[in-house]
Structures are given as C-alpha cells and as structure tokens.
C-alpha positions as CSV (number, residue, x, y, z in Angstrom):
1,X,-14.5,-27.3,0.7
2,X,-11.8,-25.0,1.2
3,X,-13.0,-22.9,-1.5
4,X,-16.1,-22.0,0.0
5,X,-14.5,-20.0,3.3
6,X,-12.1,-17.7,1.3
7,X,-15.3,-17.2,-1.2
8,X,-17.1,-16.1,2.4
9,X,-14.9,-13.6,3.4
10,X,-15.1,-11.4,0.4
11,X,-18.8,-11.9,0.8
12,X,-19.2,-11.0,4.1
13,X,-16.1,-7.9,3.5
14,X,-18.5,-6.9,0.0
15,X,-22.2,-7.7,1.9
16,X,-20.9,-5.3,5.1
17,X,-21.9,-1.3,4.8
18,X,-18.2,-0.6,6.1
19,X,-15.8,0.2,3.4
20,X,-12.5,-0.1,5.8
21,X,-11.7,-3.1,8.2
22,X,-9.4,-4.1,10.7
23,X,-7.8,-7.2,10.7
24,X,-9.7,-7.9,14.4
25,X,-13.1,-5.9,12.4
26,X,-12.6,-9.2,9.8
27,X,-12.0,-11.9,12.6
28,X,-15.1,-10.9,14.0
29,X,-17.5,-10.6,10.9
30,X,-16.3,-14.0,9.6
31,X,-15.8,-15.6,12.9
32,X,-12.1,-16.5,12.5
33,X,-9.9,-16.9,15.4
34,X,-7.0,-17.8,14.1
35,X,-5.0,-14.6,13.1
36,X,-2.1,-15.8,11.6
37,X,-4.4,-17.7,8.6
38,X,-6.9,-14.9,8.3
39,X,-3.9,-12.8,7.5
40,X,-2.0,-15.0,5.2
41,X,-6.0,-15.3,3.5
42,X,-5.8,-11.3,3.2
43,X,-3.1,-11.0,1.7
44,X,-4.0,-13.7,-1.2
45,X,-7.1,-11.5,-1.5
46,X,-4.8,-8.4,-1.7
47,X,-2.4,-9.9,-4.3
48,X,-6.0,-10.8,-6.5
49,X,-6.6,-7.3,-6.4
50,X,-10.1,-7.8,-4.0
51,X,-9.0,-6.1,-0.8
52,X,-6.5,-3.0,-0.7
53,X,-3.9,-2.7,2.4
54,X,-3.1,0.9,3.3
55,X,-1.5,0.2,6.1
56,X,-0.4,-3.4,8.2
57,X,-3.6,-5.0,9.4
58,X,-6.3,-2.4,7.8
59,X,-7.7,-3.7,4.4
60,X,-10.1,-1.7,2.2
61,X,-12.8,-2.6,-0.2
62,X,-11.8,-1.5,-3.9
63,X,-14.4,1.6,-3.1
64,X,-13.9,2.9,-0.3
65,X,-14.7,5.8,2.2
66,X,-11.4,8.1,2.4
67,X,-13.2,9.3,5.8
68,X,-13.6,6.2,7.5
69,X,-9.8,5.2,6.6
70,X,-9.1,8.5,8.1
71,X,-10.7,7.2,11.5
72,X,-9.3,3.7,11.5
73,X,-5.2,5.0,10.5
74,X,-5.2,6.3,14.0
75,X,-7.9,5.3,16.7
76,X,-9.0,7.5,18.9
77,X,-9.7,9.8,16.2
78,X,-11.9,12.0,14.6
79,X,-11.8,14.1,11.3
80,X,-12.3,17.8,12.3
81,X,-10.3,21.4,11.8
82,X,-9.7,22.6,8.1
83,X,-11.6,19.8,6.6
84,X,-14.6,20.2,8.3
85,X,-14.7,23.8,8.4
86,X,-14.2,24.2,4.9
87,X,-17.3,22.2,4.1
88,X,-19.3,24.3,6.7
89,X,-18.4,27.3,4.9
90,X,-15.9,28.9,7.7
91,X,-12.7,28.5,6.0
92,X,-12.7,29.5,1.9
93,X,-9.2,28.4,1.0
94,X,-9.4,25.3,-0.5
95,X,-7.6,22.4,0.9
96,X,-7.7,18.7,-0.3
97,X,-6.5,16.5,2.8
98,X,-8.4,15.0,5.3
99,X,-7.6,16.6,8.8
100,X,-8.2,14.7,12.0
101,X,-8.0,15.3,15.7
102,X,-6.0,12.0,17.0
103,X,-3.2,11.3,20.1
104,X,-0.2,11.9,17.5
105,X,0.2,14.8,15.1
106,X,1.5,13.2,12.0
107,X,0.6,12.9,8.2
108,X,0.1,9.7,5.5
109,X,-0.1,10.1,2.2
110,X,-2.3,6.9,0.8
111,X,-3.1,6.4,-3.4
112,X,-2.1,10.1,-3.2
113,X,-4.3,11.4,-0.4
114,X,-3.3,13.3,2.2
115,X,-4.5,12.2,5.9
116,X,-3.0,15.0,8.2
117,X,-3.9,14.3,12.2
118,X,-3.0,16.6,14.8
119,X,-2.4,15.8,18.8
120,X,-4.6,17.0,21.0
121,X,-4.9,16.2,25.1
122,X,-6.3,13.0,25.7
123,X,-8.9,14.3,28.2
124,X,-10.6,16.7,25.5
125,X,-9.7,13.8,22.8
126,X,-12.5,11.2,24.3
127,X,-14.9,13.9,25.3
128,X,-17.9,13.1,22.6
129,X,-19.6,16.0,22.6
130,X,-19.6,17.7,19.2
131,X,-18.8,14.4,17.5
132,X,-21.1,12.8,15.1
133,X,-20.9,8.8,14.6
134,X,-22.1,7.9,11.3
135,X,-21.0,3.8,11.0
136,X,-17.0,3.9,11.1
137,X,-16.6,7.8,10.4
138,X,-16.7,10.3,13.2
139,X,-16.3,13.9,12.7
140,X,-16.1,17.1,14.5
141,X,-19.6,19.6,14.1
142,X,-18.6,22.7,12.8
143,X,-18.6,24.4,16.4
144,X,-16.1,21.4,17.7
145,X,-13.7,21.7,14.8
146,X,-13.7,25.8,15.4
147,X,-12.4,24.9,18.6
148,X,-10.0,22.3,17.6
149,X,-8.5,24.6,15.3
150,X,-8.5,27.7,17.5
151,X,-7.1,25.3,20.3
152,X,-4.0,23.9,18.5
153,X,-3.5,27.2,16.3
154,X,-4.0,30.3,18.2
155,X,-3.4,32.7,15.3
156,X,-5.8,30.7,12.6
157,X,-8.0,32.6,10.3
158,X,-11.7,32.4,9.9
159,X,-13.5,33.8,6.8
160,X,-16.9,33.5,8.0
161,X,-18.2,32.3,11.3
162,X,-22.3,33.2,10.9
163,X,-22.7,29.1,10.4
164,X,-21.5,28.9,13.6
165,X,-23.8,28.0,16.7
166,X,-22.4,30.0,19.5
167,X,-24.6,28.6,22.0
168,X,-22.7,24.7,21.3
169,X,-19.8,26.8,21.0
170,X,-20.0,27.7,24.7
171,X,-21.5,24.4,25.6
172,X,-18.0,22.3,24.0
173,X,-15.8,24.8,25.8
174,X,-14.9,23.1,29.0
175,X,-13.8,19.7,27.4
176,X,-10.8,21.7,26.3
177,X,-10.1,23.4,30.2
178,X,-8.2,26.3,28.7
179,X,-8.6,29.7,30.2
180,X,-6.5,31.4,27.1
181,X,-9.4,29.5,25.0
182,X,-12.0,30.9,26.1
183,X,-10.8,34.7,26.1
184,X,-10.0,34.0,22.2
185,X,-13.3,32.8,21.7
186,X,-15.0,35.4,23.8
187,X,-13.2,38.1,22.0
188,X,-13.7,36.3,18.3
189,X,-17.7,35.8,18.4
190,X,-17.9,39.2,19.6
191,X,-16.3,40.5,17.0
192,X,-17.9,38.2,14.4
C-alpha cells in the first residue's frame, strides 16, 4: 500500500501538461500536505533518475520546457529582451540564453543553459500588458520586450524594427513612467 502513493506522484507529475513544478505546484496536484515527506519522496524520485532538481524545491520532468524553468527560477518573471527579440526578427546576432524580466538581475547556468534575468521596477514588473500566458511560460510580445530592452539599455541596437507594432508600442509605454523612454522611442520609430 505504500507503493501505490509514490507510483501516484510520478503519474500525476508525467499525466500533468506542465514540464516544471514547485514543490507547493506538487503538494497541490497530489494532495499532500505534509511537506517534509513529499520532499524526502522527491528526492528518492530524483536519486532514480525520474524527476530532475535545478534548483531547492523546483523539480523537472526528464523533458522539460527550458522556458517555463525560466519563469519558475525567479517568480514574478517573464522571458523578454534579446530572446524574444531575436525570434521576432529585431535583433540578428545570435544569442543562446534565455533572458527574462524579473525583481533581481542575475544569471544561472542549468545542464549548461544560460537563464540571464534582468531587474526591472516592480510597478512596470506586474503590469500585464504585452505579456502572453501560455500554461507556466509567460513572455514579453515583441513590442514589450523592445521596451524592456530600450528601458534597461539605453544604447541597445536594433537591426530591424518593421515587425514591430508601433501602435502597442505606444499603448505599453506608460507602464514603464519614464519621460527619457519615451523621447528614445519617439525619436527611434521615427527614424525606423
């Protein structure tokens, strides 16, 4: 009988879409309240070779999502700047890590990934708009990571802005209540 529990929590890890947990995210999908065993069942699970740990108290599946580990390192968070304007086409030069917009500026280096988060103000941090939710993973829109970047780096380079959408441009603006910010990117998209 005490089989059958530890068999349940890789089948309800395994059965969930999420590739990255918590150690609360696994308390609650099993319904186990007692942390101090759920851990000590982790970590069995980890020495097996079932469950990864990154990081104290976040476990992975063997396949997971490097962008929603990149949200659940460092909560609030959200993966924007070089990442996601590389893959919009605004930035050419190739860059492998994972960038994020988070309350610390700091960078992790997991299996030989590079997760690199940058501070921004807390009021412009929880402002949603130009943030996309898709399950554990959010991430910047293009226009919102333009203005991450341009916020934090006020001399950064952009090889092509034509993807970008300078009527959400304008629209994102006032969650980051910086005059300088808005003369840059006044005087960038009219150059553009």
């Amino acid at each position: 009988m005490s089989s059958s529990p530890k068999r349940d929590i890789i089948l309800s890890i395994y059965s969930d879409k999420r590739s990255v947990f918590t150690l609360v995210d696994i308390a609650m999908l099993i319904g186990e309240s007692n942390f101090k065993k759920l851990n000590e069942r982790l970590n069995y699970y980890v020495h097996k070779g079932k469950l990864f740990r990154p990081r104290k108290g976040i476990y992975v599946k063997q396949e997971y999502n490097p962008e929603e580990l990149a949200c659940t390192l460092y909560t609030p968070s959200y993966i924007s700047l070089e990442y996601v304007l590389l893959k919009a086409g605004i930035v050419f030069q190739y860059d492998e890590r994972i960038t994020a917009v988070s309350y610390l500026s700091r960078s992790v280096d997991i299996e030989g990934s590079i997760y690199t988060y940058r501070k921004i103000k807390s009021e412009t941090l929880i402002v949603t708009q130009g943030i996309i939710q898709m399950g554990n993973v959010n991430i910047a829109t293009p226009e919102r990571a333009f203005l991450d970047t341009l916020y934090l780096n006020t001399s950064y380079h952009f090889d092509n802005l034509n993807p970008l959408d300078n009527t959400l441009i304008n629209k994102f603006l006032p969650a980051y209540n910086s005059k300088k910010l808005s003369v840059r990117v006044k005087k960038l998209l009219s150059n553009g």
